[in-house]
N, C-alpha and C positions, 0 to 999 in steps of 0.2 A: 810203372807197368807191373802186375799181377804177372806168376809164372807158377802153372799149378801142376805142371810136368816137369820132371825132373829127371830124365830118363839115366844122365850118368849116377846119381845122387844114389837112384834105387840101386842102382847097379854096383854100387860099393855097400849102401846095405845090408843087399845079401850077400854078397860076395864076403866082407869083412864083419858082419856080424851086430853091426853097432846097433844102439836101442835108441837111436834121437837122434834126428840133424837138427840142424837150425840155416834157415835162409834168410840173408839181412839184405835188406833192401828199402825204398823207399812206397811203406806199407804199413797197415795196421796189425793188429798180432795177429795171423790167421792159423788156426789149426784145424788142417785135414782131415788128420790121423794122427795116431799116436805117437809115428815114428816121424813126420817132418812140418816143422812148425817155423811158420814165415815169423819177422820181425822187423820191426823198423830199425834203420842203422843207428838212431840215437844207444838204444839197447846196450851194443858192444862196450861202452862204459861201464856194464855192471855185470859183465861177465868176471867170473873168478874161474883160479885154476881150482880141476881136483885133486884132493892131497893122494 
């Protein structure tokens, strides 16, 4: 299931300032906008922290 409202997600956004979410779910890579970018849960394997 696609989910392309994200109403609390925005709401920390602006609220907290951040430049990028990422939603993992069972999907392909979809980018809306700039600021929040769907992924398939395989992905969370090649996240790294930042230093």
């Amino acid at each position: 299931m696609l989910y392309y409202n994200h109403s609390a997600l925005n709401n920390a956004i602006k609220t907290y300032g951040y430049e990028r979410a990422y939603v993992f779910g069972e999907t392909n890579v979809i980018k809306k906008s700039d600021t929040i970018i769907q992924m398939p849960l395989y992905m969370l394997d090649f996240l790294r922290p930042h230093d």
